[in-house]
N, C-alpha and C positions, 0 to 999 in steps of 0.2 A: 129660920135658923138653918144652921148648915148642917147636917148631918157626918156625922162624921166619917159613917160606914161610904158617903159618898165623897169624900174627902180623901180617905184613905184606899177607894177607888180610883180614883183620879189620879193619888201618887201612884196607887201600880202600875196605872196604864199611861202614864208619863214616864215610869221608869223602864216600863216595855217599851215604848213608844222611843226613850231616849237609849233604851238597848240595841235596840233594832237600828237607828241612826248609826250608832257606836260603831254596831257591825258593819250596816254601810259603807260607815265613812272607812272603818280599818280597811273593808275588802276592797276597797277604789285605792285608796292610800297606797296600798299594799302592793294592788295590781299596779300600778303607776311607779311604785319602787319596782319592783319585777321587771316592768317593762323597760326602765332607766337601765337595771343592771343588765337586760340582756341588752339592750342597746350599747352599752360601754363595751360588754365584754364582744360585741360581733366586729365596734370599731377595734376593741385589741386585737383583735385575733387577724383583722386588716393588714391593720399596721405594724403587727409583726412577722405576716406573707410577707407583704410589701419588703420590707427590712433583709428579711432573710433573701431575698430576691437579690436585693440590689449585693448584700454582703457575698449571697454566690459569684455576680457578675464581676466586684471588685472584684475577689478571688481568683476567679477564673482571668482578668485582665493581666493581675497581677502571674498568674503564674505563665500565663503568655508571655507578659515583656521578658519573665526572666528565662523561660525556654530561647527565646528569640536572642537575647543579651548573650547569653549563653552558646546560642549557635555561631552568633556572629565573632565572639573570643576564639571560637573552635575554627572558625573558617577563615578568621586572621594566624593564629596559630599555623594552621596548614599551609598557609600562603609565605608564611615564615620562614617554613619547615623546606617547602620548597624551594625558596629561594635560596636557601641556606644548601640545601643539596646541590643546585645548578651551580655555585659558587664555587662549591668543593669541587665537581667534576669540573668547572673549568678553570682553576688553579690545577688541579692536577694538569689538563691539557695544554695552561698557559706555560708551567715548566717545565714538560716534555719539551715541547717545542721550542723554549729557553735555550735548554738542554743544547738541542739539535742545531739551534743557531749558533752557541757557542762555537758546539764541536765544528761547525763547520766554519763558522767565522774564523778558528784556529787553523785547522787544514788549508783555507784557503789561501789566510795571511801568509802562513808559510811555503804555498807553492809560490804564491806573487812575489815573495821575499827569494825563493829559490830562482823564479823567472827571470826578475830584476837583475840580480847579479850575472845571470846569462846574456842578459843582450848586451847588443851592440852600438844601437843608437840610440836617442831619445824618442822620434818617433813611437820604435817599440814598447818604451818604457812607460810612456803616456796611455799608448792600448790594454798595456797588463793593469796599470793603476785602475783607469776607467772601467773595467772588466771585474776587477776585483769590488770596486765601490758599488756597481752595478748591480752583481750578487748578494753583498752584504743589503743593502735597500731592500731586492727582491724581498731577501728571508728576514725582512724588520718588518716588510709590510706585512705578509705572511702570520708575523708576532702579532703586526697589532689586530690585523683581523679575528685570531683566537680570542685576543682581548678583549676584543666588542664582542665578537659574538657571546661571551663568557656574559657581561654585562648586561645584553638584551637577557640570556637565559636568567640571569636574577631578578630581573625588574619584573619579568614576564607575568609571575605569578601574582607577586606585588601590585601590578598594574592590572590586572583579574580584580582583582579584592577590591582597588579602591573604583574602577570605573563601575563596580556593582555595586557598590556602597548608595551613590542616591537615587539608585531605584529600588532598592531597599528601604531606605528612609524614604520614600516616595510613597510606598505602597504604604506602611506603617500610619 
């Protein structure tokens, strides 16, 4: 027959026996969640180095292009500005010398006009004509040179800007 005192030892030492397991198994379980979470948390803490990285780099990209976008408005701006200036100073010098061509295109007409009535042949009159037309030409061409040069000084700057432009975009 079974005794029961050994029956009722046997559950003790089954319930130790499956205490003891219990504990086992929690502290493996346990250390294996622990190990899961520190492993999650070392890939978080990765992947959002990582992140913060790349969100610096965009950042930093971005605030490059727009220093650069920015410079390039400023240095077309100035190219503008210059041009715009070179244009004034030579409308100012184009109509000085307007001026000066008038005044004298009127002096002149009128000496040729006073000449004319003086002579006596047509030979003469032909030399005063030719003489006269000869000078007004002179001081036209004189005009249009102010002219161009007036036009090269406004392009000048303009043409700065744009042949530096794709070695700028080159470099970029």
């Amino acid at each position: 027959m079974v005794n029961l005192t050994t029956i009722s030892a046997a559950q003790a030492s089954l319930a130790e026996a499956a205490g003891t397991v219990s504990s086992q198994l929690s502290d493996t379980v346990g250390g294996f969640i622990k190990a899961g979470q520190d492993q999650a948390a070392h890939h978080l803490e990765q992947v959002l180095g990582q992140s913060r990285e790349r969100l610096d780099q965009t950042t930093q990209l971005a605030i490059k292009g727009f220093d650069d976008l920015a410079g390039v408005g400023r240095q077309n701006l100035d190219a503008v500005l210059a041009g715009n200036q070179a244009a004034i100073s030579g409308l100012v010098a184009f109509w000085r010398e307007l001026a000066t061509f008038n005044q004298a295109a009127l002096n002149r007409g009128l000496d040729a006009g006073i000449r004319l009535l003086e002579t006596r042949n047509p030979r003469d009159a032909i030399a005063i004509q030719a003489e006269y037309v000869k000078a007004n030409i002179d001081d036209f061409v004189k005009l249009s040179d102010v002219a161009a040069k007036t036009v090269e000084q406004v392009k000048e700057p303009l043409n700065q800007k744009v042949l530096l432009w794709p070695q700028k975009t080159r470099a970029a």
